[in-house]
C-alpha positions, -999 to 999 in steps of 0.1 A, spaced: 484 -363 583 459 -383 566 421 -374 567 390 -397 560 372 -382 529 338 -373 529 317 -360 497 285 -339 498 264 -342 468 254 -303 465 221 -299 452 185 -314 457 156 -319 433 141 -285 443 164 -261 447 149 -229 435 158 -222 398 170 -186 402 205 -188 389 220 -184 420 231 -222 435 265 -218 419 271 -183 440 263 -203 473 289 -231 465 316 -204 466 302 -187 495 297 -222 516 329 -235 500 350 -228 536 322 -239 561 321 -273 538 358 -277 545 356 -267 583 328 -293 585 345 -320 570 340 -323 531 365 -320 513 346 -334 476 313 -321 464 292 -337 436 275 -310 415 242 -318 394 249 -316 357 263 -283 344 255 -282 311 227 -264 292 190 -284 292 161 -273 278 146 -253 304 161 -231 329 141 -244 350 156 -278 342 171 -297 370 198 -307 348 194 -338 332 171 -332 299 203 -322 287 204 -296 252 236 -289 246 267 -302 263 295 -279 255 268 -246 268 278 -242 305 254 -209 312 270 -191 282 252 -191 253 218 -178 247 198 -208 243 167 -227 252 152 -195 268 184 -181 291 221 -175 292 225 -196 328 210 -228 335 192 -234 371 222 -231 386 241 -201 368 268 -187 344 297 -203 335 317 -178 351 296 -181 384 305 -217 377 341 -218 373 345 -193 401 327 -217 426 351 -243 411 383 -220 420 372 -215 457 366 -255 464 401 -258 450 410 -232 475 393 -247 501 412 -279 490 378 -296 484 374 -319 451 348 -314 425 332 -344 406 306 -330 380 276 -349 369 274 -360 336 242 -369 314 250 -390 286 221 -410 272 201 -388 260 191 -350 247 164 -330 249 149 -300 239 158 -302 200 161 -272 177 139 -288 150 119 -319 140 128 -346 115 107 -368 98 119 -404 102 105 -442 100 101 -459 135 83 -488 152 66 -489 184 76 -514 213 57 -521 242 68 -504 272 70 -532 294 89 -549 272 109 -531 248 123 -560 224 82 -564 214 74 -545 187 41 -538 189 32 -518 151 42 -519 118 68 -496 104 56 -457 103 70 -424 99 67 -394 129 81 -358 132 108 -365 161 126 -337 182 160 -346 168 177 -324 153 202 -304 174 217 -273 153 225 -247 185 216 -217 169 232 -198 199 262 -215 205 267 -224 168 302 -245 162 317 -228 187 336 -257 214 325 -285 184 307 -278 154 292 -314 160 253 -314 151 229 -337 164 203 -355 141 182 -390 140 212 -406 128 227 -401 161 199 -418 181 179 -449 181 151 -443 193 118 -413 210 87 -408 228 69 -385 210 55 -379 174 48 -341 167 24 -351 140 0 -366 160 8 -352 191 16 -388 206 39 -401 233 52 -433 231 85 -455 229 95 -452 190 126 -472 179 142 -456 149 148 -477 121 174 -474 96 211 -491 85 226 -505 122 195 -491 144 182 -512 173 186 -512 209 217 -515 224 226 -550 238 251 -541 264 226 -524 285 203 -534 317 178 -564 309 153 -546 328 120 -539 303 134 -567 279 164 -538 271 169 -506 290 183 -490 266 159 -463 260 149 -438 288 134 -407 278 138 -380 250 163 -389 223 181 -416 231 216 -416 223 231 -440 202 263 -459 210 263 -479 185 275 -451 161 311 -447 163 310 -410 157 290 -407 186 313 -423 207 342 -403 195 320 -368 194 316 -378 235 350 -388 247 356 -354 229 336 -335 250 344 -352 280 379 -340 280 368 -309 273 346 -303 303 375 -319 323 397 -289 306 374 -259 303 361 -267 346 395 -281 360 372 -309 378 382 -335 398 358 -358 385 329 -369 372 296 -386 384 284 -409 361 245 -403 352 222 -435 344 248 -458 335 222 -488 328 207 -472 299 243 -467 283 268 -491 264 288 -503 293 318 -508 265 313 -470 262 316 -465 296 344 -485 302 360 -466 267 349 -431 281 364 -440 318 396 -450 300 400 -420 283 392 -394 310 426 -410 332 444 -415 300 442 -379 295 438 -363 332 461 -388 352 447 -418 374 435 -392 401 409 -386 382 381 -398 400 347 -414 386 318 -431 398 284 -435 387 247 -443 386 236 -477 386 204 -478 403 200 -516 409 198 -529 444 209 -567 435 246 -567 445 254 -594 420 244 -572 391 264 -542 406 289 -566 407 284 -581 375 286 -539 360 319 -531 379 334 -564 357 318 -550 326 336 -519 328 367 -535 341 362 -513 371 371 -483 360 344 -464 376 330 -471 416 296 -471 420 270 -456 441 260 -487 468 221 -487 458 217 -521 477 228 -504 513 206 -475 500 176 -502 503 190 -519 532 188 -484 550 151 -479 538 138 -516 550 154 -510 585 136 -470 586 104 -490 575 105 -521 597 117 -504 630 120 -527 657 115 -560 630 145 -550 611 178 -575 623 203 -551 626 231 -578 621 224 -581 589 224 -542 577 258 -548 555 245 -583 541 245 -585 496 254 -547 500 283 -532 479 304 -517 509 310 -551 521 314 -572 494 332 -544 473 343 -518 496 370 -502 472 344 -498 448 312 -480 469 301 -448 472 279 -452 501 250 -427 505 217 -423 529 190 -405 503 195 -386 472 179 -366 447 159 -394 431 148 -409 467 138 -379 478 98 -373 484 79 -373 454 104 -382 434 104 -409 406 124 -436 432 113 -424 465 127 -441 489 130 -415 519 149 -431 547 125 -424 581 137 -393 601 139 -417 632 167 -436 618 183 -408 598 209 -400 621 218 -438 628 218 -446 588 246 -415 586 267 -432 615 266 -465 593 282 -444 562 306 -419 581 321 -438 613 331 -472 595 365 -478 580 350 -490 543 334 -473 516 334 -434 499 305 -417 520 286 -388 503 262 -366 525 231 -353 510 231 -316 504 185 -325 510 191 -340 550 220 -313 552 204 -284 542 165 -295 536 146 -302 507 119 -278 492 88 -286 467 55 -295 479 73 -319 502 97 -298 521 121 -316 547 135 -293 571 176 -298 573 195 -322 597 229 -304 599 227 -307 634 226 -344 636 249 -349 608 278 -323 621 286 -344 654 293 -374 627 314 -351 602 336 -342 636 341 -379 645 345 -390 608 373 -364 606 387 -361 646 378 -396 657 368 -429 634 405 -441 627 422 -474 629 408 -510 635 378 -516 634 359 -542 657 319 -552 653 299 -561 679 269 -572 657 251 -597 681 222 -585 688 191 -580 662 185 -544 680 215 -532 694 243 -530 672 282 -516 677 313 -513 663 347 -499 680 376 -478 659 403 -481 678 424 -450 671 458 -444 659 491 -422 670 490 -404 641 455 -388 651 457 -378 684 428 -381 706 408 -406 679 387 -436 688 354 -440 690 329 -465 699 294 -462 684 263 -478 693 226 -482 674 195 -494 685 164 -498 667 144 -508 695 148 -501 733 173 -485 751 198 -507 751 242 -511 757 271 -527 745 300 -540 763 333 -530 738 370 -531 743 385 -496 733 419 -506 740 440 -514 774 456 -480 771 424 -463 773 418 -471 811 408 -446 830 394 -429 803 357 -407 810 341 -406 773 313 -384 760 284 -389 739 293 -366 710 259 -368 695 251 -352 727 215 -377 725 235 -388 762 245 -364 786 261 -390 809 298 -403 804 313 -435 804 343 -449 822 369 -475 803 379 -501 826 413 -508 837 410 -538 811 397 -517 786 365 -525 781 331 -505 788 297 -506 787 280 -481 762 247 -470 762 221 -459 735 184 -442 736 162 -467 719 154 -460 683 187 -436 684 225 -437 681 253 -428 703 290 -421 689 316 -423 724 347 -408 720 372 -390 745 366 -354 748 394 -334 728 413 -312 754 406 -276 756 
C-alpha cells in the first residue's frame, strides 16, 4: 500500500556541539518511522573548521569525523562510524537519508598564500572599488591529518576566485583574486551585482579541475554513506551549469532514485522557476516563496487573505518540483534570515504542508523537538503528531478547496479504498471562530467525525447528502476525519 512521504530535516542551528547528534538519529530512528517520516535531511557531514562548526564552513570534504583535524576527530555531530551506524538503522527503519552538501566554499585553510586581488564593493560586487594589491589569503588546503588519503587533491588560490580577509593587515573585506580566467562567475544570482561570492574561499567553477575534483567526491560520499540523497547547500552562489553537471552525475552513477533538492533561498517564484530551467530540473527545490507566504500570514493575523496562501508559490505553480517547509535552520531566531513563523499559526502553517495532495513536505527537527541558543523555542511535537497521523492514516485521494472566505479556509481529501478509513476535511481560520460547509462524499452519511487535533472535543455528523458543516477555534486549525475503529 502506498504511503504519503514526509521528510524531517534533523538538526537545528543550536544543537549542542558534543559529538553526540549522530547517536540520537539511531536511537530516534524507529519513533521517526512510527510517527510518520520515513526521509531525514542531515546538516552537512563533513569536517569544518571548528567542532563547534554547524557544518557549513566546510575544511575538508572527504573527513567525515575521522581524521584528526581542525582541532577533533568528530565534527559537531560525531564519528564517521557513529555516522554510518545512524545511516544503517534509518535504512532499517526503511527511512531515506538525503545529506547536506556545501559546495561553494572552504574554510579553515592549513596555510596562507600570498596572491594579487582587487576589492569590490559589497553592495555591488561587479564595482571594483581599489587598485590591484597583494594579501596573505587562507587558501591553501594541504590536510595534514587526512593527507591523500580518499583524494590526494589539494586546495590552493588557483582553485578559488575570490576572500574576505587579508592576514597581513588583519582586514576583512570582499577580495576578488586575479589571475589567468579569474572573475566572478556569471551563472550565478544577480543579487549584489553577482552572487557569486559568499564567504571564506570561494570556490571556483570556472576551473575545470575543480569541477571534476567535485563530481569526484560526490560519488564518493554517495559510496562511502550509502545515502539516499543529497540536499543541495546555497545553490545561488554556485555555477548552475555545475549543478545541473553535478545532478547529472549523481543519477548517472546511483540510479534515477537518487533524490536531490536544494537551496535556493529566493522568494520570487519566477526566479525559482527560472533556476529549475537552468538546471533542466534535475534537482527540486525548497518552496522559499510559501516559506514567506507562511511568515506574512503569522505577521498579519486577521489582515492576511487566506485565499490567496498558495498564490506565486512553488507548490502550486510547480508542485512536482517543491519541497515545502514551515521554518528552518536559517529562519530560525537569531539567525541570519529570520523569519520565525508565529507560534499562533504554527500548527495551521504545518496543516497547509502535510494534509494537501501537492508538494514534498519536510518537518523541522527546531518546531519538533525545540530550538536552543539564547532564543530557545520549546518543541511542538504535540501539535505536529495529530498531522503526521492524518498525513499517513487520513489525507488521500481528491482533493476539493473551499477557499472563499479571506479567514476561514478548507479543503476536503476525499479518501480511497486502498486506505481504509482515510478522508479528512480540514479547516483554518485566522480570525474568529468560524465553519465550513464541505462534501466528504455520499457514502460517508451517517458518519460521526472527530477533531483529531483534539483543539474540538465536539463531533460532527455527515449528512445523508454528504455534506457537513465543520467547525474551527478562531486563530486555530481543525483536521476532521472518522475515528479509526478500535
Amino acid at each position: 500500500m502506498s504511503q504519503n512521504h514526509t521528510m524531517m530535516q534533523f538538526f537545528e542551528w543550536h544543537i549542542l556541539p558534543d559529538g553526540t547528534h549522530w547517536k540520537r538519529l539511531k536511537e530516534l530512528a524507529s519513533e521517526l518511522k512510527n510517527k510518520g517520516i520515513d526521509s531525514v535531511w542531515i546538516p552537512p557531514p563533513t569536517k569544518a573548521q571548528t567542532p563547534e562548526d554547524t557544518g557549513y564552513g566546510i575544511y575538508d570534504l572527504y573527513d567525515l569525523g575521522e581524521f584528526d583535524q581542525n582541532g577533533s576527530v568528530r565534527t559537531k555531530y560525531g564519528t564517521k562510524d557513529e555516522l554510518v551506524e545512524a545511516i544503517e538503522a534509518c535504512r532499517e527503519n526503511d527511512i531515506c537519508v538525503y545529506a547536506d552538501v556545501v559546495m561553494n566554499h572552504k574554510a579553515g585553510a592549513d596555510e596562507t598564500e600570498r596572491f594579487k586581488v582587487i576589492e569590490v564593493d559589497q553592495n555591488d560586487r561587479t564595482k571594483e572599488i581599489s587598485g590591484p594589491f597583494d594579501i596573505d589569503g587562507w587558501t591553501k588546503f594541504t590536510f595534514p591529518g587526512r593527507g591523500d588519503t580518499y583524494s590526494s587533491f589539494k586546495w590552493n588560490v588557483e582553485h578559488f576566485n575570490g576572500t574576505d580577509y587579508d592576514e597581513g593587515t588583519i582586514r576583512t573585506g570582499i577580495f576578488k583574486i586575479l589571475g589567468e580566467h579569474k572573475g566572478w562567475n556569471d551563472n550565478v544570482d544577480r543579487e549584489f551585482g553577482n552572487y557569486d561570492y559568499l564567504m571564506f574561499a570561494n570556490i571556483d567553477y570556472n576551473h575545470p579541475a575543480v569541477r571534476e575534483e567535485m563530481i569526484k567526491w560526490g560519488k564518493w560520499l554517495t559510496d562511502t554513506l550509502r545515502c539516499d540523497g543529497y540536499r543541495l547547500d546555497a545553490v545561488k552562489h554556485i555555477d548552475y551549469t555545475f549543478i545541473r553537471d553535478f545532478a547529472t552525475e549523481m543519477r548517472g552513477t546511483h540510479g534515477d532514485h537518487f533524490y536531490m533538492f536544494a537551496e535556493y533561498w529566493n522568494p520570487d517564484l519566477k526566479a525559482c522557476q527560472e533556476y529549475l530551467q537552468n538546471v533542466e530540473f534535475t534537482v527540486d527545490l525548497i518552496d522559499v516563496p510559501l516559506h514567506f507566504k507562511l511568515f506574512s500570514a503569522s505577521q498579519a493575523g486577521r489582515d492576511f487573505d487566506l485565499r490567496t496562501i498558495f498564490d506565486d508559490t512553488l507548490v502550486q505553480a510547480n508542485p512536482l518540483n517543491a519541497v515545502t517547509f514551515v521554518d528552518n535552520h536559517d529562519s530560525q531566531p537569531g539567525e541570519s534570515l529570520e523569519s520565525w513563523i508565529q507560534d499562533w499559526f504554527k500548527q495551521a502553517a504545518y496543516a497547509l504542508i502535510l494534509l494537501r495532495h501537492d508538494g514534498y513536505p519536510c518537518v523541522f527537527y527546531g518546531d519538533y523537538y525545540g530550538v536552543g541558543g539564547e532564543e530557545p523555542v520549546g518543541r511542538k511535537s504535540k501539535l505536529i503528531d495529530p498531522l503526521l497521523y492524518a498525513r499517513v492514516h487520513k489525507a488521500y485521494g481528491e482533493q476539493i478547496d473551499y477557499f472563499d472566505h479571506p479567514n476561514t479556509i478548507g479543503w476536503v481529501r476525499m479518501g480511497t479504498s486502498e486506505h481504509e478509513g482515510s478522508g479528512c476535511a480540514v479547516v483554518i481560520s485566522n480570525g474568529d471562530n468560524g465553519e465550513k460547509r464541505m462534501f466528504v462524499g455520499d457514502e460517508r452519511a451517517g458518519e460521526s467525525w472527530v477533531d483529531c487535533t483534539k483543539n474540538r472535543s465536539d463531533t460532527v455528523e455527515i449528512g445523508d447528502d454528504g455534506w457537513a458543516v465543520f467547525p474551527v477555534n478562531g486563530g486555530s486549525v481543525s483536521v476532521w476525519v472518522l475515528p479509526d475503529s478500535e
